[in-house]
N, C-alpha and C positions, 0 to 999 in steps of 0.2 A: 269097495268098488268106486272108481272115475264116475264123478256126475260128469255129464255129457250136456252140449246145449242140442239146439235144433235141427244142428249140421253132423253128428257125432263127436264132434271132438270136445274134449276137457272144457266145463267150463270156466267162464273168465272169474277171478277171487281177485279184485281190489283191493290195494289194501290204502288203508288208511294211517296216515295222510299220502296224500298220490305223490310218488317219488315226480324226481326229475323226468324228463320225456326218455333221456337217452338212458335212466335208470328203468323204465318200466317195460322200455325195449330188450334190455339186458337180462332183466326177472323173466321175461318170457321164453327168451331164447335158450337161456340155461336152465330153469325151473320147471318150466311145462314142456318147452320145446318146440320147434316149426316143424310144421308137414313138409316132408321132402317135397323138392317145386314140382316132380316130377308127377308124384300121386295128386296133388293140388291141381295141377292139370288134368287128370284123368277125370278128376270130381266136377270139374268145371264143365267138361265134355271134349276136353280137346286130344286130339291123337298124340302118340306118342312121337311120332314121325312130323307132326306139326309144332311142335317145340326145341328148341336151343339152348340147354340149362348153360347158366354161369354158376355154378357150386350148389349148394341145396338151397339159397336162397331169390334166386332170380332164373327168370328164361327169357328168351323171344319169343314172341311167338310167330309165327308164319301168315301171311294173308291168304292165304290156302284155308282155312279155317273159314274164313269170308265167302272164298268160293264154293265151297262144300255145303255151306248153308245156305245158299244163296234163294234158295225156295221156302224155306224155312221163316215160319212168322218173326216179327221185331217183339221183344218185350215192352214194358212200359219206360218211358223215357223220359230221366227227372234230372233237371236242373238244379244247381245250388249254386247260390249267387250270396248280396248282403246289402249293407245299407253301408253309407259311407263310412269308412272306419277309422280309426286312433292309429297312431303311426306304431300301434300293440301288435292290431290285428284283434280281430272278433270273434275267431276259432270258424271260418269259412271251412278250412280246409279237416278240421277238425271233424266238423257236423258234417262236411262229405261223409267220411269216413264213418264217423258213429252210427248215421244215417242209414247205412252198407251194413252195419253189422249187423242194428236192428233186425232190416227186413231179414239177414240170411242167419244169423248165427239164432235170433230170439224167435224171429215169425217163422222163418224155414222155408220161407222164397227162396228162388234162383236170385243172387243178385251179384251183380259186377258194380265196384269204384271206379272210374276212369276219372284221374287225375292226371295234371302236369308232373314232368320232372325239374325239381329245384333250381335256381341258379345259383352257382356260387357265389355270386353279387352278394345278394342276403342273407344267405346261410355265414358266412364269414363279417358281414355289415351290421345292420342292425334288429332288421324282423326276425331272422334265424331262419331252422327249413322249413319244410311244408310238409312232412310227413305227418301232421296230424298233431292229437299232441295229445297226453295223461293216456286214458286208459281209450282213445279213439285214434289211432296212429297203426301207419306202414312198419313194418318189421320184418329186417332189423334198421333200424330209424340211420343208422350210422352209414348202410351200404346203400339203403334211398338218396340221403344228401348228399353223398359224395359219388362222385363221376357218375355213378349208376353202372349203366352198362357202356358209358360212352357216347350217348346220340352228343348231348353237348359238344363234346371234344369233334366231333364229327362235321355240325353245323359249324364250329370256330375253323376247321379245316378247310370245308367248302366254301366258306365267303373269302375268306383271306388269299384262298389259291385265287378265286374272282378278282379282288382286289390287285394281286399279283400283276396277272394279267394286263388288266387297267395301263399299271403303270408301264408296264415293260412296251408293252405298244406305244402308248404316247411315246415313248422313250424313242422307239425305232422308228415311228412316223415322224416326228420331230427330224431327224436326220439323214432320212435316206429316200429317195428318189421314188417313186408308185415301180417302175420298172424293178428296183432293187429290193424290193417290198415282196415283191410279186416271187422272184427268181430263189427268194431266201424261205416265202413259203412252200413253194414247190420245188424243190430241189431235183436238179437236172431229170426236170417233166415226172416226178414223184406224182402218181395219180394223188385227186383228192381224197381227204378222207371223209368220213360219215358228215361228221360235221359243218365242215366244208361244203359239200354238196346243200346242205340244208341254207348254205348262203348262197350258194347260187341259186336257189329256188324263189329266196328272198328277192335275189336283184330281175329275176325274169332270164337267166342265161340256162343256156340248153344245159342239161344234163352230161349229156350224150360226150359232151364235147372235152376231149382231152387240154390239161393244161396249156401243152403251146400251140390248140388251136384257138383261144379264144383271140379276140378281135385285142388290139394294144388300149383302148377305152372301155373292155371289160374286165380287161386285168385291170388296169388303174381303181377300176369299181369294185371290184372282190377285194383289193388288197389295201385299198385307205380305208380305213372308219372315219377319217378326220373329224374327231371329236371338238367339239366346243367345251372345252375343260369347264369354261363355267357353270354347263350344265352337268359333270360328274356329280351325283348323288350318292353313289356306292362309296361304303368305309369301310374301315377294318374293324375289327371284334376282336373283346377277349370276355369271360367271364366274371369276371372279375371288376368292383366297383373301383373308376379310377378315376377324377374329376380333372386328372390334369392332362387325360390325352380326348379331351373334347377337342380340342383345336389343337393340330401338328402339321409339321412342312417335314414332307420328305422327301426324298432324294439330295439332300445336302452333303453326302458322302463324296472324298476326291475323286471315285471312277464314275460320280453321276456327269459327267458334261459331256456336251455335243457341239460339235460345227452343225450350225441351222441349216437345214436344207434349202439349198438357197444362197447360203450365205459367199459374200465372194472370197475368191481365192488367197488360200493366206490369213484368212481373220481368224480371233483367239475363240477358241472353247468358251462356251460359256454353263453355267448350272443350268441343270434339269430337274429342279424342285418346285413345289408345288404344295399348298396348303389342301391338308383331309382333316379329318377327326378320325376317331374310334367312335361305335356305339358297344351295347352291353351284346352279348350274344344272343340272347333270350328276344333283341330287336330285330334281328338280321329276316331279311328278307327271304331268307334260306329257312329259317325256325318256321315265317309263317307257311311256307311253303309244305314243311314237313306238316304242320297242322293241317294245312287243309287238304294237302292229296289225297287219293283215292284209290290209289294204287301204284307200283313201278314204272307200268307206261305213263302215267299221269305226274309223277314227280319230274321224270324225264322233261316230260313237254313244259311244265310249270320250271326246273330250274334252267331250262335252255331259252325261254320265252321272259327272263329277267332283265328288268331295263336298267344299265347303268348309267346312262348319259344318253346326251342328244348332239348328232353329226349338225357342222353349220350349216346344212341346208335344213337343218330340222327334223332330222329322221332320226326314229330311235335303234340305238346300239345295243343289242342285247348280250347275253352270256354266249349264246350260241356264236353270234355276229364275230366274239372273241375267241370262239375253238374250245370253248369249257367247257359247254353242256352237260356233254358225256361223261366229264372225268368228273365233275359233279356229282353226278349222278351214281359214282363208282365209289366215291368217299362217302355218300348216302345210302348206300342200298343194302345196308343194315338194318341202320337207322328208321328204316318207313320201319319197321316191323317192332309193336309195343312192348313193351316188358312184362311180364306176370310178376306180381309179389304178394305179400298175402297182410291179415292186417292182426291183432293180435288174436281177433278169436276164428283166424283162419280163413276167414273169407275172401275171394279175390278181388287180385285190382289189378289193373294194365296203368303204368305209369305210362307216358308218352309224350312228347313232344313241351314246350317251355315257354311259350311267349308271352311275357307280361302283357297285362291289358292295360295299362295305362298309355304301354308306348309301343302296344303292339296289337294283337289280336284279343289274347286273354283267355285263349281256352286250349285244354288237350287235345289230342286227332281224331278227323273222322275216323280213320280205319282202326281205333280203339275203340270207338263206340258202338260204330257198326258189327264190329265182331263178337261185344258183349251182348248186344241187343238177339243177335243169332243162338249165340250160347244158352242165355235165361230162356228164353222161348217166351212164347205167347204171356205164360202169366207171372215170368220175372219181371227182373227190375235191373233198371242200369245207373246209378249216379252218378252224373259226372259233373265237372264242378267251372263256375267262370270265375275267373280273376275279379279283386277287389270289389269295386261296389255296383250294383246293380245298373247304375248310372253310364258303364262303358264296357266289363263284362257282361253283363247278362246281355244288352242292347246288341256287341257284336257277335254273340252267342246265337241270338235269333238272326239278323238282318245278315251275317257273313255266314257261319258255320252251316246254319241249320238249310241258309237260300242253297249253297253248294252239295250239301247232304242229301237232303230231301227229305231229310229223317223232322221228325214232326212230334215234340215233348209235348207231355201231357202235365206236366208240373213243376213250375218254379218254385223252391226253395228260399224264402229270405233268410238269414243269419239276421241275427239284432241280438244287443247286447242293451244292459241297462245302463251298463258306463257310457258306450258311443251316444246314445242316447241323452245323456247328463251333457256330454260336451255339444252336442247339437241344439241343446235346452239353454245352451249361455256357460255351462262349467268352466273349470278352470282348463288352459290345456294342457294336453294328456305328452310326454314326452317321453320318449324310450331313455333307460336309463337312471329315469327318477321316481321318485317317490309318488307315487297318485295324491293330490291333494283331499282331504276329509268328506268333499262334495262326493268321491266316488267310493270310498266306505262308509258311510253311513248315509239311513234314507234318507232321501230329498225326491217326494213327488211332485215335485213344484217344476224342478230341472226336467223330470222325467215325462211330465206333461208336455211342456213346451217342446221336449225335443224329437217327439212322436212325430212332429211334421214330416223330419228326413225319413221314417218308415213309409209312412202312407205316402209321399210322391213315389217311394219307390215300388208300393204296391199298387198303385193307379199308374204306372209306367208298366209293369209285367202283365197287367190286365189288360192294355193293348195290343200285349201281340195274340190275344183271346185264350191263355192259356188258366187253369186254377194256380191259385198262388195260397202257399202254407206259407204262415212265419214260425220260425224256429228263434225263439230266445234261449241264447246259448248261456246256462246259468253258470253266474259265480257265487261267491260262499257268502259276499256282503251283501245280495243282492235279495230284497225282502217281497215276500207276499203283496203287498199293495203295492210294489212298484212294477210286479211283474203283472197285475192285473189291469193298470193301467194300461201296457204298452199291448195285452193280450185282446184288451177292448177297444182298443183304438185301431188294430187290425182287423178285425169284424167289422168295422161301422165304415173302413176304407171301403172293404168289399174280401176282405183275403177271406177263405172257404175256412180256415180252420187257424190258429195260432197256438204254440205248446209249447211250454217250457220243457227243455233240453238236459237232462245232464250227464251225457256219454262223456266228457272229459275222467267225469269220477270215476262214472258207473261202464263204462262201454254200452256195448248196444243196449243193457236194461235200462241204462237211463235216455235211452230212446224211443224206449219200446211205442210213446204214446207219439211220437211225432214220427213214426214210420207206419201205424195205422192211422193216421190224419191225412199223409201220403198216400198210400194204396186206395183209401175213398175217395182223396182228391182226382186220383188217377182213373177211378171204374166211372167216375161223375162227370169225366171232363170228355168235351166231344170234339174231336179231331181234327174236323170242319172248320171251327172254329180259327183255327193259328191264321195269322197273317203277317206278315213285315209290314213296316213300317213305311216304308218308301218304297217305290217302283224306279227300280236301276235305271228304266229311262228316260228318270228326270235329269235336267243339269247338274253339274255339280255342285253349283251352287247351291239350287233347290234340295239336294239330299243334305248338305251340310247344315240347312240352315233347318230342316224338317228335323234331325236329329238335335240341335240347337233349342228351337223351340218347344216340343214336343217331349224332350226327355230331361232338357236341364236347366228347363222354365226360360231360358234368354229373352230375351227381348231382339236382340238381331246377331247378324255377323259382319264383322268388318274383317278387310282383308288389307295385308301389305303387300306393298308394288309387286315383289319378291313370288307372292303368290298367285294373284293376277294374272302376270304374265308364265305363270307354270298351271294354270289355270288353263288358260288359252294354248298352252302348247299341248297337256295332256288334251283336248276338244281334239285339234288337229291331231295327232296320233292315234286317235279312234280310243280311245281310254276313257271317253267322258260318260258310260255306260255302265262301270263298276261302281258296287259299294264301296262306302263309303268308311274307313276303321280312323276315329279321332285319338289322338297323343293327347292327353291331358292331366291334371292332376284325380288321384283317386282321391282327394279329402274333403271336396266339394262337386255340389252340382254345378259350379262355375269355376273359371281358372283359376280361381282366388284359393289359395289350398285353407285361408284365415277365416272363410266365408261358410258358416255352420248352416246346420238346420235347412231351412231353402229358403235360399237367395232370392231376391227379386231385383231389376231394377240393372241388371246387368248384360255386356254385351260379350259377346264371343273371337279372340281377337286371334286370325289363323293369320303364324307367322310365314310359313311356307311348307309346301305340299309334295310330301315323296309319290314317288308312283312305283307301287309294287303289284305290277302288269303281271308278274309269271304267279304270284299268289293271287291275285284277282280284286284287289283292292285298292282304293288312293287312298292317305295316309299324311290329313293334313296336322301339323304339330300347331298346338294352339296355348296360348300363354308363356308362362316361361319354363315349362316340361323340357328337359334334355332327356336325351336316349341313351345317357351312360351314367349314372347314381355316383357320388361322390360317399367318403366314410366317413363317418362322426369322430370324434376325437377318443373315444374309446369304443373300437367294432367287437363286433363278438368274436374275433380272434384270438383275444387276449384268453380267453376261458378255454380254449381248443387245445387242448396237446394229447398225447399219448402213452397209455403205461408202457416202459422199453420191456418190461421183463414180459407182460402178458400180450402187448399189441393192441390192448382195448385203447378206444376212441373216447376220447372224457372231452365234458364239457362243450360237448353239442346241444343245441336249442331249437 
């Protein structure tokens, strides 16, 4: 007879030594086998009519599921975040997931994963994917990291048609008269469309009033944007890590030139080029946007309400301002809706949404969490996870995700490792690719003392926003008895409620079992009252920047170039000086210094300039020398990726 774990299904047999990630995903899928997604949904509670299978191993789900529970209690609501990490990785996403199997597959709680979905950047560069990894991983790991179901390809669709836009109007403004402007958007008195309307409500013009009645200076108004190209912020995106289209001029094609409007009769064509960059996708203003919605009407408003520039009187130009809104909104409205997948001992997960947190938000979507919080009920559990280290995931996790939600966790998660640990102790540094120096196989408490610091700021930073905080030391095999007691005593005497070594990579959820009832007490213990942010939206900008600055990454102050100043004072005047605050910075330090271990002191915060992502709800100043689009190492992890022709298997994923 099938031993069974706490959920019925087959339990999980490890074996020793733990294959590859994309081997253990393989042994599952052929060996024991996936719950059809369809039953895994029914288990979960969801209707059959509220789901969208893609083959037996993925669905969508429906936000109807949200609305059906909508009276129905939240479960308990946990974070997993970390401590600054090794350009390895610390197994974050790993202990999401182990963390998830615990409570459901070993304790026999309701529990949901809500993760992000991968970016190809890494998954083909050098961290690899995010499915988890050994014996704590999404399954099948192969159909996780690649496309998924599509939102990516989706959000790369929707900014780029943006982008599009952008130019093709300068292009047309550039050269043709506000009357010819006007006659070419309206075609012979072609009433307006939805959108359109939504811009004459913008300028104060009557509704009512058909194309060729409006007044010849309210055409002129509906029909220039006349942007200040200096002030375009919007790029293009691809997925993809590519360091040489940070900086590109386009339009240098022979049919890009115009006669300047204006210009006298007879004069030569000249170029319609113009310097942009690219960012990564997982950056786009569109990604944070899917994260933070809250529904179809709400994505709607949020991608029509995107700012790509500012007209030279100073007004902002939004998506809608360009005619996009909607069609946005039509290349998205898939995509609001999360994916179900399940993890190897069958438990669910909603993958959803992608935005790194170093140069973006850093966390999956509301309406993933929201919907799993409805599902577990009252005395489940939901895991969902922030990008890289505590220090700017967890941070926009509480102050952005949670301020928009209203949803209110009861426990952050630290990840800590004894290696990250060793390098924030003074170690040698840690480099993908190579060998680990002897400091991080054999003990050394001497390293592992000193580098405790980076733990406890980041556990006296989570105990700010009044939540309990567990640390999860996520164990490896070199990693000794006295070194894990050191880092498990130095979190008690910060203030963390509980600290346990980890080791679901091996073991899946059994080797969790003790850091998912450390969880559940931390959870019944913590009192809800308690949460707070950080900062009050209406302070200046300055003041939330520099609150974040001080307060979570020890600075001493913030200086600003000219560049941001005056983008400073334009968002005040655009009524924008009211949103949170999401910082672009490096994830390997509390300071911009990526060289700068342990915690820093004695350091200043150097914002070079400040996007405004107005339809997501947040400013977005980039600070140090952080770019929005990852360059690839001299040998990416593409080299290991190819494919069996005779079977179709996926070899050499990470």
């Amino acid at each position: 007879m099938t031993e069974t774990n706490a959920l019925g299904h087959p339990i999980l047999k490890p074996k020793t030594p733990v294959p590859s990630d994309i081997q253990v995903s393989k042994d599952i899928v052929k060996e024991v086998g996936l719950v059809d997604i369809s039953a895994l949904a029914k288990e979960a509670g969801i209707l059959e009519h509220e789901i969208y299978p893609w083959g037996i191993a993925k669905a969508k789900v429906s936000l109807a599921v949200k609305d059906r529970l909508k009276d129905s209690p939240d479960g308990n609501y946990v974070v997993v975040t970390g401590i600054n990490p090794t350009p390895l990785g610390e197994g974050k996403s790993t202990t999401t997931i182990g963390l998830a199997q615990a409570l459901g597959a070993i304790l026999g709680k309701k529990c949901f994963a809500c993760i992000r979905q991968p970016s190809q950047g890494p998954t083909f560069g050098i961290k690899g994917g995010a499915a988890g990894g050994g014996y704590a991983q999404v399954v099948p790991m192969e159909e996780f990291n690649l496309h998924l179901t599509g939102d990516i390809h989706a959000v790369t669709a929707a900014n780029n048609l943006l982008a599009a836009a952008i130019d093709t109007r300068l292009f047309h403004e550039d050269s043709q008269s506000d009357e010819a402007l006007f006659r070419r958007l309206c075609p012979n008195d072609k009433d307006f469309s939805a959108v359109m309307k939504r811009r004459l409500v913008k300028l104060g013009i009557d509704l009512n009033k058909k194309p060729n009645e409006l007044t010849n200076e309210e055409k002129s108004k509906f029909a220039r944007l006349d942007f200040d190209k200096e002030s375009i912020t919007w790029q293009r995106v691809l997925d993809t890590c590519d360091r040489h289209l940070r900086r590109v001029r386009v339009g240098v094609g022979p049919k890009e030139t115009i006669k300047p409007r204006g210009a006298e009769p007879g004069s030569a064509k000249v170029q319609h080029d113009r310097a942009t960059g690219f960012d990564i996708t997982v950056a786009s203003e569109v990604m944070a946007v899917l994260a933070l919605a809250t529904d179809l009407a709400d994505l709607r408003e949020k991608l029509g309400a995107m700012v790509v520039g500012y007209s030279k009187s100073g007004e902002p130009i939004t998506a809608d301002d360009l005619g996009c809104g909607g069609a946005l909104t039509v290349l998205m409205k898939d995509a609001i809706m999360p994916t179900l997948m399940q993890t190897v001992e069958r438990t669910p997960v909603l993958v959803h949404a992608g935005p790194f947190a170093n140069i973006a938000t850093g966390n999956s979507s509301i309406v993933a969490d929201e919907i799993a919080l409805k599902l577990v009920g009252k005395d489940g559990f939901v895991v969902t996870e922030a990008g890289f280290g505590a220090d700017i995931g967890m941070e926009k996790f509480f102050n952005i995700k949670c301020r928009y939600s209203g949803l209110k966790p009861k426990c952050a998660v630290i990840v800590a490792t004894v290696r990250a640990l060793k390098m924030h102790g003074g170690g040698p540094a840690v480099s993908a690719g190579k060998p680990l120096a002897t400091e991080y196989v054999q003990e050394d408490t001497e390293l592992v003392s000193k580098g405790v610091a980076n733990l406890v700021k980041h556990i006296q930073n989570a105990k700010k926003f009044g939540v309990n905080v567990v640390v999860a030391i996520n164990k490896f095999k070199t990693d000794t008895d006295a070194e894990i007691e050191i880092v498990r005593n130095a979190s008690l005497e910060a203030g963390a409620y509980d600290a346990v070594m980890s080791n679901h990579w091996a073991e899946g959820g059994a080797g969790a079992a003790k850091l998912a009832e450390a969880v559940q007490k931390a959870c019944e213990a913590n009192d809800e009252s308690n949460f707070k942010f950080l900062y009050d939206v209406s302070k200046s900008i300055k003041e939330k920047i520099e609150t974040i600055s001080k307060e979570i990454y020890g600075a001493d102050g913030v200086d600003y170039s000219e560049v941001a100043e005056q983008q400073i004072a334009q968002y005040d005047g655009a009524g924008f000086g009211n949103l949170p605050i999401c910082i672009a910075k490096t994830q390997y330090s509390f300071s911009c210094d990526a060289d700068a271990k342990g915690v820093p002191t004695g350091f200043r915060i150097f914002v070079r300039e400040i996007r405004s992502c107005a339809g997501a709800g947040f400013l977005y100043p980039i600070c140090g020398d952080i770019m929005t689009i990852p360059g690839l190492p001299t040998r990416p992890g593409f080299y290991d990726v190819d494919i069996d022709v005779e079977t179709g298997e996926v070899m050499g994923l990470f």
